[in-house]
C-alpha positions as CSV (number, residue, x, y, z in Angstrom):
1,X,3.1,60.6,99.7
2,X,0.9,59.9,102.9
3,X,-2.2,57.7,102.6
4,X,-5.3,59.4,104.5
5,X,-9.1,58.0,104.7
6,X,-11.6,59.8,104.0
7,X,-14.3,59.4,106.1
8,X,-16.9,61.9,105.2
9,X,-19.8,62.9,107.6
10,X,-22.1,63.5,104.5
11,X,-22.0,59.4,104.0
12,X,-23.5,58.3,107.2
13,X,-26.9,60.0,106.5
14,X,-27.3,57.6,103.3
15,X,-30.6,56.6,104.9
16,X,-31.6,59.8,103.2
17,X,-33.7,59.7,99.6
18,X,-31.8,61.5,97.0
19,X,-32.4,65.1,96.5
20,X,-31.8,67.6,93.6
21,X,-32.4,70.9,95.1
22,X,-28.7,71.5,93.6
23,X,-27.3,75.1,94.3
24,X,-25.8,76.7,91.2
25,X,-22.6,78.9,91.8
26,X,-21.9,82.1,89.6
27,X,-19.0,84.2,90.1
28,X,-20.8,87.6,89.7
29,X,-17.3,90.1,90.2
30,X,-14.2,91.0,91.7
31,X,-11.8,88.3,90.4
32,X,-8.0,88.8,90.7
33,X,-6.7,90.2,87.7
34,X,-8.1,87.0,85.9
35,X,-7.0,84.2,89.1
36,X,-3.1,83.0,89.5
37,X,-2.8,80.4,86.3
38,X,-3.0,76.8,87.1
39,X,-3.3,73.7,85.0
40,X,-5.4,70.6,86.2
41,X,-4.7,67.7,84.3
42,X,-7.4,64.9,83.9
43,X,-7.1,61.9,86.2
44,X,-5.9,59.1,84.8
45,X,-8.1,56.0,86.0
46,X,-5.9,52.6,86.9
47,X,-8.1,49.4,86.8
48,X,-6.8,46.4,88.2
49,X,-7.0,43.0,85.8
50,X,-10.6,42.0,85.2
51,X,-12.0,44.7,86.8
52,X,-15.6,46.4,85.9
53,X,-15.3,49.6,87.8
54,X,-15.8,53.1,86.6
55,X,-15.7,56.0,87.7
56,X,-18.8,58.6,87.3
57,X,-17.0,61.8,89.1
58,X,-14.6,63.8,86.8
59,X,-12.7,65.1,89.8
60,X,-10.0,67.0,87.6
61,X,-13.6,68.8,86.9
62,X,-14.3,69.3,90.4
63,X,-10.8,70.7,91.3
64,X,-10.7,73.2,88.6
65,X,-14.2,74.1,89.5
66,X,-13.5,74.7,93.2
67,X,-10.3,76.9,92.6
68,X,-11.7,78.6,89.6
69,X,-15.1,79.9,92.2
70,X,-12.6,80.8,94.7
71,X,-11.5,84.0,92.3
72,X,-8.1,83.3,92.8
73,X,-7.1,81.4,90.2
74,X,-7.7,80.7,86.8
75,X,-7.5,76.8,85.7
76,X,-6.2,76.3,82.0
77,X,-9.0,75.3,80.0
78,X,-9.0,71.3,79.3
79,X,-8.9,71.4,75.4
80,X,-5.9,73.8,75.0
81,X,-3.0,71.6,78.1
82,X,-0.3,71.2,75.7
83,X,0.0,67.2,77.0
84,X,-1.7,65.1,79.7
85,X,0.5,63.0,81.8
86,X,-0.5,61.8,84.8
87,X,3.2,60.8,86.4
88,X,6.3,63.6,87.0
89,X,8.3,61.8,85.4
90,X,6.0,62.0,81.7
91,X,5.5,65.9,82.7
92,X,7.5,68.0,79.5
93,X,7.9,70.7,81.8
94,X,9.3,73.1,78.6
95,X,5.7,73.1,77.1
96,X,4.3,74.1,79.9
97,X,6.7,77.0,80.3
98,X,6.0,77.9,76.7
99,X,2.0,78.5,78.0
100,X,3.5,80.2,81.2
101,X,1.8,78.2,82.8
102,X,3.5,78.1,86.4
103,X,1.9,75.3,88.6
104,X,0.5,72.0,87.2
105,X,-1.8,69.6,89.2
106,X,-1.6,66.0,87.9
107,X,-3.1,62.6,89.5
108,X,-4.2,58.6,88.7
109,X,-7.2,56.9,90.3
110,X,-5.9,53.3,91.1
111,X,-9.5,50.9,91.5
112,X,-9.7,47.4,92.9
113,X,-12.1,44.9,92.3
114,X,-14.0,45.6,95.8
115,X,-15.1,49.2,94.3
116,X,-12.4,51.0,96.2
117,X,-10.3,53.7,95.2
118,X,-7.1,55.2,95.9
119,X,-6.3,58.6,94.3
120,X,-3.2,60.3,94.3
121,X,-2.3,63.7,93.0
122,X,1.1,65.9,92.6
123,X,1.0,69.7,92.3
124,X,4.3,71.2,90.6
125,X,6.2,74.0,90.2
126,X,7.1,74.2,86.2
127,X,9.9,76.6,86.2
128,X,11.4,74.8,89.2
129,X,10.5,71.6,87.8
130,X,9.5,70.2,91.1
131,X,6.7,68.6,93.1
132,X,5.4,71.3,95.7
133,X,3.3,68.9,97.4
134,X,1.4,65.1,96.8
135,X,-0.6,63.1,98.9
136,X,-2.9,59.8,98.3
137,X,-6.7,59.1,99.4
138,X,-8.8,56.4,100.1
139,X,-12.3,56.7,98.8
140,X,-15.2,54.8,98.1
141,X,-17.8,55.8,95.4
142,X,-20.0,58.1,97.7
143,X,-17.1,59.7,98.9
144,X,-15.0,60.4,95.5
145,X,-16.3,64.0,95.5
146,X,-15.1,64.7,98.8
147,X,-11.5,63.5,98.1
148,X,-11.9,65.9,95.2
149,X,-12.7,68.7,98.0
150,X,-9.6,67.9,100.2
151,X,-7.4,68.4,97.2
152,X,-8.8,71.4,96.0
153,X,-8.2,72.2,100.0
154,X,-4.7,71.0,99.7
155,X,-3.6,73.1,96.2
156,X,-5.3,76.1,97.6
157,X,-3.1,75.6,101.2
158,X,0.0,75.0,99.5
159,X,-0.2,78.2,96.9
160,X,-1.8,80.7,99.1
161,X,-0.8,79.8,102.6
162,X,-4.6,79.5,104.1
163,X,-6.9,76.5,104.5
164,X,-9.3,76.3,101.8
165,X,-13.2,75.7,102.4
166,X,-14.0,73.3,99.4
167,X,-14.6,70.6,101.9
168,X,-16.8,71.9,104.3
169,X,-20.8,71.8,104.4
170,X,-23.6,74.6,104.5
171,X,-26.9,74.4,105.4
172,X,-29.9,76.0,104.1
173,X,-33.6,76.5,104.0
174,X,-35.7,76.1,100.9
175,X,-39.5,77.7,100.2
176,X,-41.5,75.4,98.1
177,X,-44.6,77.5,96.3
178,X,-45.8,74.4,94.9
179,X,-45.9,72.1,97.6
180,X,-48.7,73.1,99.3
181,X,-48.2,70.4,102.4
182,X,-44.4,70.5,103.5
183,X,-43.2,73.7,101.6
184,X,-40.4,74.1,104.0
185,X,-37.2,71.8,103.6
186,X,-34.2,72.0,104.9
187,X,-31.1,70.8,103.3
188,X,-26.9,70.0,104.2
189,X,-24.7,70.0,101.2
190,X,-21.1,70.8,99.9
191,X,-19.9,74.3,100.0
192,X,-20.1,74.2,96.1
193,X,-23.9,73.3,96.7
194,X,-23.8,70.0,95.4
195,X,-24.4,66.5,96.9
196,X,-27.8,68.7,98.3
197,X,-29.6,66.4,101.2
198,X,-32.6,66.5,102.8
199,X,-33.2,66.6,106.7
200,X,-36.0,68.3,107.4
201,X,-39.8,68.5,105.5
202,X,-42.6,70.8,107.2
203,X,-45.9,72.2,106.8
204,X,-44.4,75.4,108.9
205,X,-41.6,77.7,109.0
206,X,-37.8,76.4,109.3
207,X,-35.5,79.8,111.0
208,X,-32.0,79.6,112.1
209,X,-30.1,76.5,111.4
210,X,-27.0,76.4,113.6
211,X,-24.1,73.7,113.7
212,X,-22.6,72.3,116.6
213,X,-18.9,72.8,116.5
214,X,-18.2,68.7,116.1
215,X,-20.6,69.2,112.7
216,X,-22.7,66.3,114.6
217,X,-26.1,68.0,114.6
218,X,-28.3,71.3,113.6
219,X,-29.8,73.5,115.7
220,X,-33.3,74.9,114.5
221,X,-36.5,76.5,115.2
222,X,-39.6,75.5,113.6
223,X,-43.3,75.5,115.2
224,X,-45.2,72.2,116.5
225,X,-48.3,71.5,118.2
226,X,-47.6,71.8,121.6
227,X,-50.3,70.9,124.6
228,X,-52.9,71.8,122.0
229,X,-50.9,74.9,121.0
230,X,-49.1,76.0,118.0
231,X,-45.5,77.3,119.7
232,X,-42.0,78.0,117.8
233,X,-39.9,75.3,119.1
234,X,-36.0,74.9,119.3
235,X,-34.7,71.3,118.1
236,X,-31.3,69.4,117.5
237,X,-31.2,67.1,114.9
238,X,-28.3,64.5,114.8
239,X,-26.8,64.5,110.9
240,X,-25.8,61.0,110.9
241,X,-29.2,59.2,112.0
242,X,-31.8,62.1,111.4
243,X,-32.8,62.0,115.1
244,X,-34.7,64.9,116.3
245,X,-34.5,65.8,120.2
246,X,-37.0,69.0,121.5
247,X,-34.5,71.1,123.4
248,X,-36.9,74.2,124.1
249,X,-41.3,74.8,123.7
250,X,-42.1,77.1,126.7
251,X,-45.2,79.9,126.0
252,X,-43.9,82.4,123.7
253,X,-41.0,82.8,121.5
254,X,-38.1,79.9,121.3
255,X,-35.8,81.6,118.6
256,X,-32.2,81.9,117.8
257,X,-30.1,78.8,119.0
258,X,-26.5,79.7,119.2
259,X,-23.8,76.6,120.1
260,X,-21.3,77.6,122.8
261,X,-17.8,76.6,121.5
262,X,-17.6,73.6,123.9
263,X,-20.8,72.2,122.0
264,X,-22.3,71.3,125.7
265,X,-24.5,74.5,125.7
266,X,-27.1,76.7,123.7
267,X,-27.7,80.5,123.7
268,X,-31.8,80.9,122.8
269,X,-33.9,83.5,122.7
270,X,-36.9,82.9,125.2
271,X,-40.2,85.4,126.5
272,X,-41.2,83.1,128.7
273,X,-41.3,85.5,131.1
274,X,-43.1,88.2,129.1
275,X,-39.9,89.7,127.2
276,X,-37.7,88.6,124.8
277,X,-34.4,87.7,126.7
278,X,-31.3,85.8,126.5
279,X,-31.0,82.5,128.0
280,X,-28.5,79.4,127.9
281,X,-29.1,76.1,128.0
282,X,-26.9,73.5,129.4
283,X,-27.6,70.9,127.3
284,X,-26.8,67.7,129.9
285,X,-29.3,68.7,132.5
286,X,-31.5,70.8,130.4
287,X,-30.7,74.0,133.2
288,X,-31.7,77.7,132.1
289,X,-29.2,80.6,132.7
290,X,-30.9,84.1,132.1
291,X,-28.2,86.4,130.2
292,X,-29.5,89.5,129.5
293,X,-31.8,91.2,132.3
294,X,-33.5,94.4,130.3
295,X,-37.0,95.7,129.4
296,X,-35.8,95.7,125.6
297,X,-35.5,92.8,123.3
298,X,-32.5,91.2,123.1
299,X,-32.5,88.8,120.6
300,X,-30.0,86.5,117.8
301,X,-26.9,85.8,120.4
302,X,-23.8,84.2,118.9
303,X,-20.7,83.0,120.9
304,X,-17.2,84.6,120.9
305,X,-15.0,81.3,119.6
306,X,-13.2,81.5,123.4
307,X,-16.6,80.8,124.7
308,X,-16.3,84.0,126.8
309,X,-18.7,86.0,126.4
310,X,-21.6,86.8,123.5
311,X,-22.5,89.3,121.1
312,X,-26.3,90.2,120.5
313,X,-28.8,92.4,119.1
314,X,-31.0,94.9,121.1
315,X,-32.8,97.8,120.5
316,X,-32.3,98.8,124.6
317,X,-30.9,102.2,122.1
318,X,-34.3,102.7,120.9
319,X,-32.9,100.8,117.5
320,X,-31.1,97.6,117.1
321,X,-28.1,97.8,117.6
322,X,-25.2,95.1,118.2
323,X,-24.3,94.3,122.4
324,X,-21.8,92.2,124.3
325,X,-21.5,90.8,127.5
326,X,-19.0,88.8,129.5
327,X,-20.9,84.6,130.3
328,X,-19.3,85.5,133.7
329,X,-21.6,89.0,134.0
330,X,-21.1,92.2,134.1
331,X,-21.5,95.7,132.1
332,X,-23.3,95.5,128.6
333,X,-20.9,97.3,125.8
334,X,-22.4,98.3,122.8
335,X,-20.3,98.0,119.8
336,X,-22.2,99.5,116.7
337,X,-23.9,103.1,116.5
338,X,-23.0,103.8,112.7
339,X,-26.7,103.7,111.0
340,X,-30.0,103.1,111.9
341,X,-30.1,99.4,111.9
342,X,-27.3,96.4,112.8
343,X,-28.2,93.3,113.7
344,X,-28.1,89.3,113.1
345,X,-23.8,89.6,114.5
346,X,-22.0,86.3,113.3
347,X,-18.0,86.1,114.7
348,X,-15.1,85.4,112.1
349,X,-13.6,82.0,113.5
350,X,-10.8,84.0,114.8
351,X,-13.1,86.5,116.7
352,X,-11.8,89.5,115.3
353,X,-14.3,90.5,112.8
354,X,-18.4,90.4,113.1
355,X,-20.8,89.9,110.2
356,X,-24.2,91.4,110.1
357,X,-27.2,93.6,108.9
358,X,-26.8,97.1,108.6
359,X,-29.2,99.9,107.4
360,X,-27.2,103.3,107.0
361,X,-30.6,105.3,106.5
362,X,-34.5,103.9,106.2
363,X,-34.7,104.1,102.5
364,X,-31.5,101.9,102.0
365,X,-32.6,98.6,103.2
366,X,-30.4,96.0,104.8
367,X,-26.8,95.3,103.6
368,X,-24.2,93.3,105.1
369,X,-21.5,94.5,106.9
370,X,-18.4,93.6,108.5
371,X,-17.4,95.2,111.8
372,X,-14.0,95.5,113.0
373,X,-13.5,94.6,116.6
374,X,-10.3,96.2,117.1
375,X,-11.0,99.8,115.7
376,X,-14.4,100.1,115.7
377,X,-14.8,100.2,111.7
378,X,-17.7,99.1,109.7
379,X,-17.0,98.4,105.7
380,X,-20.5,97.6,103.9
381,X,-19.5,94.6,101.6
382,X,-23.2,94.3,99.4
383,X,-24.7,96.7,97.4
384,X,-28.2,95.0,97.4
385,X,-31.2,96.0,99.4
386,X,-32.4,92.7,101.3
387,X,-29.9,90.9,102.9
388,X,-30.1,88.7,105.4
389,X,-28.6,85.7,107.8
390,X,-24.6,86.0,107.3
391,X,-22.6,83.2,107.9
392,X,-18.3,83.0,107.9
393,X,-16.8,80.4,106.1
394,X,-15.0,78.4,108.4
395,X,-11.4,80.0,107.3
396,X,-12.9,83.3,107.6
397,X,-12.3,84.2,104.0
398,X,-15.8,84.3,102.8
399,X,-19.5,85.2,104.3
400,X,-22.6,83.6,103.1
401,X,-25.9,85.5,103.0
402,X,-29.6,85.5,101.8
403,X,-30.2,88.0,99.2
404,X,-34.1,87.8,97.8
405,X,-35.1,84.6,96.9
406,X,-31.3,83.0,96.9
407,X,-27.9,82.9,98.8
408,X,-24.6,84.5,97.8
409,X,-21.1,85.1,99.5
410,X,-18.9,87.6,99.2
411,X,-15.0,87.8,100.4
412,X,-14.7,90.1,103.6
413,X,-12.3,92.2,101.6
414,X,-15.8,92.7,99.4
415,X,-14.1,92.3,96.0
416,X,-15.2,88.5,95.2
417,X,-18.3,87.9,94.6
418,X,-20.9,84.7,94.3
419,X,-24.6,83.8,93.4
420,X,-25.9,80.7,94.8
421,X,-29.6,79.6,92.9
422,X,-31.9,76.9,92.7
423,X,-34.2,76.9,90.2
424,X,-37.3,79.9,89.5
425,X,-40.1,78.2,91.6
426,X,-38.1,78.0,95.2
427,X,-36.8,80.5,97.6
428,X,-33.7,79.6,99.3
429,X,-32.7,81.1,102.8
430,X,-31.8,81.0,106.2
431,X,-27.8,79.7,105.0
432,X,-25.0,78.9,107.8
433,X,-21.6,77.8,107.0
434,X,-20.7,75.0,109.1
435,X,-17.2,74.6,111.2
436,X,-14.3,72.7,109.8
437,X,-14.4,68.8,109.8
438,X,-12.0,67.3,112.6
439,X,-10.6,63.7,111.0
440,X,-10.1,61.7,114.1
């Protein structure tokens, strides 16, 4: 086994007050014939002589939970396992071919008498009778979920061949009716919607959160007083400290940040000079470029991931409709013309695939879609009528979206299905899925 530390980002903003805008997860369709079978045995927990600690986190719970909301598997419930070892060598492998049950995850939770943990976890083959793969983590308390995460991450790796997104973050907007003075907050938290935290409280209007690519800081827009002025402004919020910086609050509209892929630059979407029109800020020396040069509005640019050139919506058609250009210039292509609406483009990490908002007719309303780069083909994935704000997971597996008065995701092959609630009295929106966490 190899021993990594986790080091999660989420534990540097502890100067934050606890939170419990927690988002509730419901699988709503589409499983796999019932999810691939899979047995997570509970933890066992390993105190050393005279110690105290416990542990509050059930992260057997949390793993079966992950892989079970994934819709591709389907965890053995805890009270029928036939036996619950926690070492290969204890494992009866014959009753768990009896349940045909054909992978087994078991693990121990050694604590010393500092409060630190290390937790260590096998998954097996049953009918091979062998370990497929095992590692060990470091953790602390405020960290013991996250270590849950990476496992979940590792299990779903090893049995499916692509990098799980159990240990990733989301942010997300929330609409307090009954706070009459900040109603707007916005919140980070796991991609289960747990471990919810607050950045942001305001009296106005929170649009477009966008992470970096380093998962450092969130780009946002929300409206100050400006020289005696109410404007929309563009900030960047570090996550660790809660710092706030005022990247852009000239006359008109400040809307959209997009991070460029090398994290030093910002697409926005400025009328400064009487039009709404593309712009990108070089973040260093706080330069504007002009990208888009055209009497329409071009609006909600998002970066290719090679950093080469953007995608956009206009309505330069006479409806909105999804654009890109080349960052070094040159001729506009437009890439949608199914429908009467598409907008809001998002890029799959691997810049193959775009997300968005499509209308196929007036009396429709607004779906989300997934655009084929490659062949041109648009698949509708929703069936509801007010969607909004689509995000990728970071694996590309998954897209997040605003649907009413809550979030949901759906797999790009449109068969799984999820419902992501808070509780009746909020409206939750404005969701983005941030990039995978680089350990250093």
């Amino acid at each position: 086994m190899r021993i990594l530390l986790i080091r999660c980002l989420l534990t540097y903003i502890a100067f934050l007050n606890p939170v419990f805008a927690i988002l509730t997860i419901e699988i709503t369709g589409g499983r796999e014939e019932g999810g691939h079978p899979i047995a997570i045995v509970p933890f066992k927990h390993i105190k050393q002589k005279n110690s105290t600690v416990s542990i509050s986190k059930d992260l057997a719970r949390i793993i079966s939970d992950d892989l079970y909301r994934s819709g591709r598997f389907s965890p053995m419930p805890r009270h029928r396992l036939p036996e619950q070892p926690f070492q290969s060598r204890r494992i009866q492998f014959r009753r768990w071919q009896a349940v045909e049950i054909p992978h087994l995850v078991i693990g121990r939770i050694t604590s010393d008498l500092r409060g630190e943990y290390t937790v260590g976890f096998e998954l097996l083959d049953v009918f091979k009778r062998q370990r497929i793969v095992g590692f060990r983590y470091t953790a602390i308390t405020q960290t013991l979920r996250q270590v849950a995460h990476q496992i979940s991450d590792d299990i779903y790796k090893a049995l499916t061949g692509e990098r799980g997104v159990f240990n990733t973050l989301i942010v997300y907007v929330i609409s307090r009716r009954h706070e009459k003075q900040t109603p707007y907050h916005l919140y980070i938290a796991d991609a289960d919607g747990a471990n919810p935290r607050l950045m942001l409280k305001s009296r106005e209007p929170v649009l477009s959160p966008s992470w970096s690519p380093d998962r450092r800081h969130i780009a946002y827009v929300t409206y100050e007083n400006i020289k005696q002025e109410k404007r929309m402004c563009i900030y960047r919020q570090e996550i660790r400290t809660g710092k706030r910086t005022l990247l852009s609050s000239e006359p008109g509209l400040n809307a959209a940040p997009a991070w460029a892929p090398d994290g030093k630059r910002l697409a926005l979407t400025l009328s400064k000079d009487g039009n709404p029109e593309i712009y990108i800020l070089t973040l260093r020396d706080r330069t504007l470029t002009r990208f888009t040069h055209h009497n329409a509005i071009d609006t909600e640019a998002e970066w290719a991931p090679d950093g080469k050139s953007l995608v956009f919506t206009s309505d330069r058609s006479g409806k909105p409709h999804i654009y890109r250009k080349s960052v070094k210039g040159g001729k506009v292509q437009r890439l949608t013309s199914q429908g009467i609406y598409n907008a809001r483009p998002r890029f799959s990490p691997d810049g193959r695939k775009l997300a968005l908002i499509h209308s196929s007719r007036s009396d429709n309303g607004f779906q989300i879609a997934v655009l084929n780069l490659k062949n041109g083909q648009l698949k509708v994935l929703t069936k509801t009528t007010a969607d909004e704000s689509p995000s990728f997971s970071p694996n590309g597996g998954m897209i997040i979206y605003a649907t009413g008065s809550e979030l949901a995701a759906v797999s790009t092959d449109g068969r799984i299905h999820q419902r992501l609630s808070v509780n009746m009295s909020e409206e939750v929106r404005e969701p983005a899925w941030a990039p995978f966490y680089k350990y250093e």
